[in-house]
C-alpha positions as CSV (number, residue, x, y, z in Angstrom):
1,X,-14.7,-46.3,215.4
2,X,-10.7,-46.5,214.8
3,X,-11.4,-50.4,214.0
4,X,-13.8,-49.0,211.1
5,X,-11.8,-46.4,210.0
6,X,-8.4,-48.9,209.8
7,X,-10.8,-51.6,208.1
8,X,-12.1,-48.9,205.4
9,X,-8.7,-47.9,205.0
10,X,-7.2,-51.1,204.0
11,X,-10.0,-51.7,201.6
12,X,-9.3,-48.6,200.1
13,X,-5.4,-48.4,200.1
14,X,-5.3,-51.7,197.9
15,X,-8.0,-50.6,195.6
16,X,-6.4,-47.0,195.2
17,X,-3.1,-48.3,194.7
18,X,-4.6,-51.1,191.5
19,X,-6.3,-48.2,190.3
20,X,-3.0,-46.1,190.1
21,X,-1.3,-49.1,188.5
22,X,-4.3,-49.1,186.4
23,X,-3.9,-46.1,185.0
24,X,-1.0,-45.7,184.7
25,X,-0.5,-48.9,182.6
26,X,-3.3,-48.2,180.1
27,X,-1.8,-44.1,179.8
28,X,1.7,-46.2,178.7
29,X,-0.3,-48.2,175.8
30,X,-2.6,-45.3,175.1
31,X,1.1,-43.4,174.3
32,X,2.7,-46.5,172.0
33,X,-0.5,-46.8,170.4
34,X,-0.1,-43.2,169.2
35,X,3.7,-44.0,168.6
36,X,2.6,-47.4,166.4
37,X,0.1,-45.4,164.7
38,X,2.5,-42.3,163.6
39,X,5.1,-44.7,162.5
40,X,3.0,-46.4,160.7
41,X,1.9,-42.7,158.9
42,X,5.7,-42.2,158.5
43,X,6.6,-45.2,156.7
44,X,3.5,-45.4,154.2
45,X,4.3,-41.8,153.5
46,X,8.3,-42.4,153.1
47,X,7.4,-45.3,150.7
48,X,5.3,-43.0,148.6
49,X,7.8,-40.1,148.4
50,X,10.6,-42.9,147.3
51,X,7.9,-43.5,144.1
52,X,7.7,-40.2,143.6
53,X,11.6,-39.2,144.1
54,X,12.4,-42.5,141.3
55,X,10.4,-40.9,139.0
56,X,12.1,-37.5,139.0
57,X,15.5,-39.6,139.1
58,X,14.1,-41.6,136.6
59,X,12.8,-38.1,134.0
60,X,16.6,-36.4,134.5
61,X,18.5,-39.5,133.5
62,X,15.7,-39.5,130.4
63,X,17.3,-35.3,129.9
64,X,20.3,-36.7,130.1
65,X,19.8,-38.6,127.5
66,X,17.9,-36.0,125.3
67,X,20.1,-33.3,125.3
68,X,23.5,-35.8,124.9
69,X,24.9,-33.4,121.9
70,X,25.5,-36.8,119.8
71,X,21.8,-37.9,120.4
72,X,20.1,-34.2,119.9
73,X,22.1,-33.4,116.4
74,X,21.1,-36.8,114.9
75,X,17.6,-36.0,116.5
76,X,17.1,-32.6,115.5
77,X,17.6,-31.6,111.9
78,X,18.4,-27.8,111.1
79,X,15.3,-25.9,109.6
80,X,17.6,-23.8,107.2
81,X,21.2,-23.8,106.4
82,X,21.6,-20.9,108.6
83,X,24.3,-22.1,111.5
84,X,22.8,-19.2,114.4
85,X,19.1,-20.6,113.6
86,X,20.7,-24.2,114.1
87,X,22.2,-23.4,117.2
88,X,19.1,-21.3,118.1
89,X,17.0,-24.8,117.4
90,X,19.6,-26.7,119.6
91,X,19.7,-24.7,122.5
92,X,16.2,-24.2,122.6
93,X,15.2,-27.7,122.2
94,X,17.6,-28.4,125.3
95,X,16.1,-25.3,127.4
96,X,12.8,-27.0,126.5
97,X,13.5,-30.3,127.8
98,X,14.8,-28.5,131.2
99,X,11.4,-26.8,131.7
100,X,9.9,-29.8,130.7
101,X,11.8,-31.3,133.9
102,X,11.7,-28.0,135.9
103,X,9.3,-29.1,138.8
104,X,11.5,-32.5,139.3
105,X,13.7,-30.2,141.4
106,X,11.6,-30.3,144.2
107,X,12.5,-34.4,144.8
108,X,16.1,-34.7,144.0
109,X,19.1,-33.2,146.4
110,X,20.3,-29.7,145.3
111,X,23.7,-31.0,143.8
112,X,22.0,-33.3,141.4
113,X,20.1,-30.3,140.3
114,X,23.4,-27.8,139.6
115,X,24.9,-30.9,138.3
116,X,21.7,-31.2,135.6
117,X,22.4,-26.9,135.3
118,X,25.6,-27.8,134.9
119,X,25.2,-29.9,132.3
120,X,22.9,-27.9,130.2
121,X,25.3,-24.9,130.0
122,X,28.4,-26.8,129.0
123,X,26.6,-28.1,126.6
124,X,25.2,-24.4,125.4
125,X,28.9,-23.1,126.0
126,X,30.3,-25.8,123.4
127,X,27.6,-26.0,120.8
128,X,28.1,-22.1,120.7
129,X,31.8,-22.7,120.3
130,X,31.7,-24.9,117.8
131,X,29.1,-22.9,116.0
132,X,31.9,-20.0,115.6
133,X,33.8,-22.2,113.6
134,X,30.8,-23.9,111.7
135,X,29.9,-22.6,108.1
136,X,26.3,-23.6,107.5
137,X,23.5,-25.2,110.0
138,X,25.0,-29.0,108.0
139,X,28.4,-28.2,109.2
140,X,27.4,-27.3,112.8
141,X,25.3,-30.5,112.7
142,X,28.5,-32.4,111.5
143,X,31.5,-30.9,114.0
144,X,28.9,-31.6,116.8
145,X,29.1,-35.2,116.3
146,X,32.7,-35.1,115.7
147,X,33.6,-32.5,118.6
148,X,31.3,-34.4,121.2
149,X,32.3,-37.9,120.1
150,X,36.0,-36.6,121.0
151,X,35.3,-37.0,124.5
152,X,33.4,-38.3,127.0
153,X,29.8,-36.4,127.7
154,X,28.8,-33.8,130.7
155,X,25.8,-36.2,130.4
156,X,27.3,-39.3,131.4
157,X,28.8,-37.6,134.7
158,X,25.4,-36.3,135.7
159,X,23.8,-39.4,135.0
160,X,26.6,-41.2,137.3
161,X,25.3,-38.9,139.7
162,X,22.2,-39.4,140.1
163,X,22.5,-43.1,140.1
164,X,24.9,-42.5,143.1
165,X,22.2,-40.6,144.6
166,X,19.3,-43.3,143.7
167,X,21.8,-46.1,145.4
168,X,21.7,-44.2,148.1
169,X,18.0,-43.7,148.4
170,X,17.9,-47.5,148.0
């Protein structure tokens, strides 16, 4: 009877042990299959949020470029000679654009958004000045050119920062 139990035993010790090794081998691929399969979920979903944060990129370069003063006078012409509806027009016309572009927020980093805010009010802040010492809408128009040709534009350092940024998504 101890012959029969010894024999059973190593029968079943060998078997027991492959099945262990079994196991425990196809638990380990089970695992990396779940791993291959998330990365694989990760990446398709990282190349679809770069589209997706280009674009925005792409549309506040494209306000940039809309509310550079020297592009928005010769674009929008003033409705009267009055210089407060002119500057009314302006700054609407660049509050537009923003809301336009309001959701992009949501995809680009916070300090290219206060650097687009930024922007926009230095823009208001000088057209306003500049209005004060304007006499008619034509006037307005005419020192905007001259006032914002003077210098380099807020727009062109926000749009060097969001192409920093966009290198950096790259």
């Amino acid at each position: 009877m101890e012959n029969l139990i010894l024999e059973s035993i190593a029968y079943m010790l060998p078997a027991t042990v492959t099945g262990f090794v079994v196991y425990y081998m196809f638990k380990k691929y089970v695992q990396q299959l779940r791993i291959d399969k998330r990365i694989g979920i990760i990446e398709t979903q990282k190349k679809e949020t770069l589209s997706i944060k280009l674009q925005a990129y792409e549309r506040m370069v494209l306000f940039c470029d809309r509310v550079n003063p020297l592009k928005l006078a010769v674009r929008v012409s003033p409705i009267s000679d009055n210089t407060s509806d002119y500057l009314q027009l302006l700054i609407g016309t660049i509050n537009q654009e923003l809301e336009h572009n309001f959701v992009q927020q949501i995809y680009i980093s916070e300090d290219t958004w206060l650097a687009i805010n930024a922007t926009k009010a230095t823009i208001i802040k000088k057209l306003e000045i500049i209005a004060k010492a304007s006499n008619s809408a034509t006037d307005l128009r005419e020192n905007t050119l001259i006032e914002f040709g003077k210098t380099p534009l807020v727009t062109e350092t926000a749009i060097s920062i969001i192409k920093r940024e966009v290198k950096q998504l790259i």
